[in-house]
Each structure stands twice: as C-alpha cells, then as structure tokens.
N, C-alpha and C positions, 0 to 999 in steps of 0.2 A: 263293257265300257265302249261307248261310241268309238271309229278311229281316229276322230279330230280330237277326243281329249287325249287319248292317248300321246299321241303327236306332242298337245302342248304340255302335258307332262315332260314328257321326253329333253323339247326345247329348253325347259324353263331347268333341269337338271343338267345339261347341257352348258348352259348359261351361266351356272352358280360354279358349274368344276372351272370354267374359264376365267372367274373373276377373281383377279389378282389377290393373295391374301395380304392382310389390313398390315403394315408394317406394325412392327413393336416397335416402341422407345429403348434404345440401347440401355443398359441396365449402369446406373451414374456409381462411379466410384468413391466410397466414402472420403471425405479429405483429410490432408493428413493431418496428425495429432502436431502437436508442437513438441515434443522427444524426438517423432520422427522427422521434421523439417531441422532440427539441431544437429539429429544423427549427420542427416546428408550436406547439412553445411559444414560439420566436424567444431561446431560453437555451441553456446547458449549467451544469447545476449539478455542482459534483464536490466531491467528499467529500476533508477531510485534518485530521488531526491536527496539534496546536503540535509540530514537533520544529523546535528551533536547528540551523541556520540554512534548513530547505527550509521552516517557515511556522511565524511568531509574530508576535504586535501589537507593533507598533512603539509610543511614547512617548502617540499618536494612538488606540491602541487597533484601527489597521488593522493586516491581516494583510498579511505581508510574507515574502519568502525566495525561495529557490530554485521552490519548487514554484510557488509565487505567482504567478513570472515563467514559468514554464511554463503555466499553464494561463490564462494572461491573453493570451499570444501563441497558441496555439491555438483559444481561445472567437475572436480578433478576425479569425485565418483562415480561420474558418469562419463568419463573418458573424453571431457569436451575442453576446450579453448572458453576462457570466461572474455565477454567483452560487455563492460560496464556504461551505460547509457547514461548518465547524468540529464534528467527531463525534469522541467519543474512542474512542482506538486498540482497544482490546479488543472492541469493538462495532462498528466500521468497517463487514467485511464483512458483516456480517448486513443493517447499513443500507442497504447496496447492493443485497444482494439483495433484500431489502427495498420497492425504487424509489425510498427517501428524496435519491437522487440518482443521478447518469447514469453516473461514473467516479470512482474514487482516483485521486489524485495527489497522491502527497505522500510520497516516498523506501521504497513497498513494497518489499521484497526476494521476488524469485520466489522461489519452497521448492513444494517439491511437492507439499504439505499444504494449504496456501493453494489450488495451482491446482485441486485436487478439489472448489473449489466458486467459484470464479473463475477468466476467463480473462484473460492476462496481454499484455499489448500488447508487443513487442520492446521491450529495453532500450533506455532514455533515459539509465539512469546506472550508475555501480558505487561498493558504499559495502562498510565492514567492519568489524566489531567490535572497538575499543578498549578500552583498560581504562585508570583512572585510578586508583592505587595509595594511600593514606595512608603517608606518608615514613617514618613509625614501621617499616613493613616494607622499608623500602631497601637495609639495610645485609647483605650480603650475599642477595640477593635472587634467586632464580629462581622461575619461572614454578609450578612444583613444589609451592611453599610454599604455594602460593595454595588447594590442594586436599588441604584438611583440615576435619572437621568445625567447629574454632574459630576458621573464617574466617567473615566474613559477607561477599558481595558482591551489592549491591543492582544491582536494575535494572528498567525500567521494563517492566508488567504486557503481555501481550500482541506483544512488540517479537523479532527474529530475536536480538536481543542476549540477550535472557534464555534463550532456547533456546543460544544458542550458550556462555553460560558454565556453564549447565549441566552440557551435555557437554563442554566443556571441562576441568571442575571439578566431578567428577561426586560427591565429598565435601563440598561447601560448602554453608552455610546460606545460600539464596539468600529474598531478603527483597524484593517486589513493590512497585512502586510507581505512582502514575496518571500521576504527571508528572516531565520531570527534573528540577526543580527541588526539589521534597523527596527522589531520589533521591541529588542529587549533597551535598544539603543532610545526610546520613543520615551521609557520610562524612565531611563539612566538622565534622562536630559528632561524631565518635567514634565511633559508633554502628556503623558497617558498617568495613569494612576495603578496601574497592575498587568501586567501579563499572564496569560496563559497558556501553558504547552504541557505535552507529555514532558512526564519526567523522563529524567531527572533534571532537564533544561533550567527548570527552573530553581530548584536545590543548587545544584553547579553555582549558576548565577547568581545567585543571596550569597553564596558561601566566597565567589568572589567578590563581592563588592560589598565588603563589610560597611554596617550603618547606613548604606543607602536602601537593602533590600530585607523585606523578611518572608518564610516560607508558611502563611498559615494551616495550611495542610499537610498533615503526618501522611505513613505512606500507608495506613487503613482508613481515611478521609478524603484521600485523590475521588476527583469527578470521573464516576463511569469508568472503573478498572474495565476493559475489555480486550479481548484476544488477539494480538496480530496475525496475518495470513500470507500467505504468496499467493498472488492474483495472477492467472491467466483468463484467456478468452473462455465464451460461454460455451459448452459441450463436450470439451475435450475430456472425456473422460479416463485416455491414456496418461495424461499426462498429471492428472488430478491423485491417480495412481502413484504413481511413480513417485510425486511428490509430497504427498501421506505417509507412502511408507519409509522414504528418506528419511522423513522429521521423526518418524515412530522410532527409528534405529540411531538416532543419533542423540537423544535427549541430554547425556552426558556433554557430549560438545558442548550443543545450545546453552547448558547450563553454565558449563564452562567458562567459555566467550562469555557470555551476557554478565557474569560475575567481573570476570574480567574489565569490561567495556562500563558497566553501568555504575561496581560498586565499591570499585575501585582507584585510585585516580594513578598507578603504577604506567597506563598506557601515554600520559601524558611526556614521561621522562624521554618514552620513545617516540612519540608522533612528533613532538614539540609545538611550534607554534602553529594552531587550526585554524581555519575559516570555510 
C-alpha cells in the first residue's frame, strides 16, 4: 500500500476515536400509577355524582348511599384517607382525566363509548333503565305509545338512561336535565310525559307519588341491564389491578350494601330527609 494511503487511513481512524460519542436519551421513567400517587398523598380521592340511592347528602348535608359505602370500605383497605369529590355528571370523565381525582365511583354503566377514553374496573354492580309514566297515559298503554313526536320524556344530561331512551324511543322529544330532582319534578308538574333513569329512581318515585306515577317495566324488562365499573385513567394498569381484585374479594359487601341501599327502604329511617 502506497504511504499516502496509509497516512489517510491512519488520519481518518484517528478522526473517528476523536469524535465525541452520539449522546443517548436518558432512559424516561414510567409514571406513576394512581395507588402509587394516593400511596404518597396518604388519600384516595374519587369522583361521583348525587344519583338516589349510590350518593346524596343526607338531612346533615353529608354524602351518603351505595357508592359512599363503597368507596369508604375500599380508601380504609387500602390504608388511605377517603376524600369525596361531588362533580357533575356530564363533566365527570373529563375530570378525571383531568387528575381532579384518582377514580369514579359512583353507579358508571360500562358502554363502549365511555371506555375509549377510560378504563373500566370489573363490575361491582348491574343497574337498568326504568321509566316512570304520568297515569294520564295508562289506560291502555303499551310501550309503542311512548314514541311519538308529542311525547316528551325527560332525563337526566349525560346519564346511559338518556341514551337509552332515545334509542328506545327514537321519535320522542327528549328534554335534559342536570339533576333528578327537576327531572322527575318536569313530569310531577305536566310538563314531560315519562322519565327515565336507572333504577330504582324510578320505582322509588311511582311508589311515592301514588296516582300520579306508574312503573311499566318489571325488573326483567328494564332498558339495557348493563354492568357498573370504577373508572380510572387510560394505562394504569396497577391500579386496574388492585381494583379487580378488591371487587373480586369483597362480593358479599357489594352484595350486602346494594341489598341494603337499593331494596330496601330501612336506610331511609337513618339518612332521613335526601336531596
């Protein structure tokens, strides 16, 4: 080999040990789960809305219900401080993802809509959409009648029930509402002609206001019986854990409470007057 190639061999070897190596990208820390951001705040906060009977303020102005007793036995098994978020429903999940708080709880219904931007924890419960009639349409009455443009049936903004009588009643003037208490109020006063919600809201409600309301659906006729969930953010897969196997170990509870809270009217003696 001539000794100028040599040389620029040499040079160009020379050259390459001198050139600074390429930096790496520091290696990114996964983030953390939401158990462990609860762990280190020594809380769990969780998000829910007033629905009769899984959470509303008792006489006292405290929240109470079904979800209530759920997430008050789950913060105490996991050794945390519960601090409850009262957020209205139509707004819920955004809050969540959000970080305004760690989990829902509070009578979600899984829908496949929902889960494309939350992940859904195995069911804890199964509820179904109700209707509560104005008697003025009783007398010969089928379900039929109900979908026509010159019905109105109100229901509450954001809720699986307002979707579900939609398509149930895909001609009806369906009229929104933020809470059930002006919902149910809408039909109590002429205005709407039926409501819809998960039960028992609407059972409850017939049975208090005898002769103004009736229930045409039994509880193997409810619209779209489907599964509740506790909803966290998308990935967390520690915490989807943790929350699995909670509900897996506690069935009896759930069953418990929910007996309690839904089919029974004994919690009424103690809450006293709801809203």
């Amino acid at each position: 080999m001539p000794v100028r190639n040599v040389l620029a061999t040499l040079t160009c070897a020379v050259m390459l040990v001198a050139l600074p190596a390429r930096a790496q990208p520091a290696p990114q820390s996964a983030p953390l789960s939401a158990i462990e951001i609860m762990e280190q705040r020594g809380s769990m906060m969780v998000g829910m809305a007033t629905f009769v009977p899984w959470a509303m303020r008792d006489a006292q102005r405290k929240l109470v219900g079904f979800a209530v007793d759920v997430a008050t036995k789950l913060a105490q098994d996991l050794g945390l401080k519960l601090d409850l978020v009262p957020t209205a429903w139509d707004g819920i999940i955004p809050a969540l993802i959000a970080g305004k708080f760690d989990v829902i709880i509070g009578g979600m219904t899984i829908t496949t809509k929902r889960n494309l931007t939350v992940n859904f924890s195995a069911p804890y419960d199964y509820t179904g959409t109700g209707l509560a009639v104005a008697v003025s349409l009783q007398k010969d009455f089928a379900l039929a009648t109900l979908n026509a443009p010159s019905v109105t049936i109100a229901c509450r903004r954001g809720t699986t029930a307002c979707t579900n009588a939609g398509e149930y009643f895909p001609k009806v003037t369906l009229r929104q509402f933020d809470d059930d208490a002006a919902m149910t109020q809408e039909v109590l006063n002429g205005n709407a002609n039926a409501f819809a919600a998960s039960e028992p809201l609407p059972s409850r409600t017939t049975i208090e206001n005898p002769g103004k309301l009736f229930t045409p659906l039994g509880q193997q006729d409810q619209m779209n019986r489907l599964p509740s969930g506790m909803a966290i953010r998308k990935g967390d897969v520690d915490t989807l854990n943790v929350l699995n196997n909670w509900i897996a170990a506690n069935t009896k509870f759930l069953q418990a409470r929910r007996h309690y809270w839904f089919e029974t009217q004994d919690w009424r003696a103690v809450v006293g007057k709801v809203n």
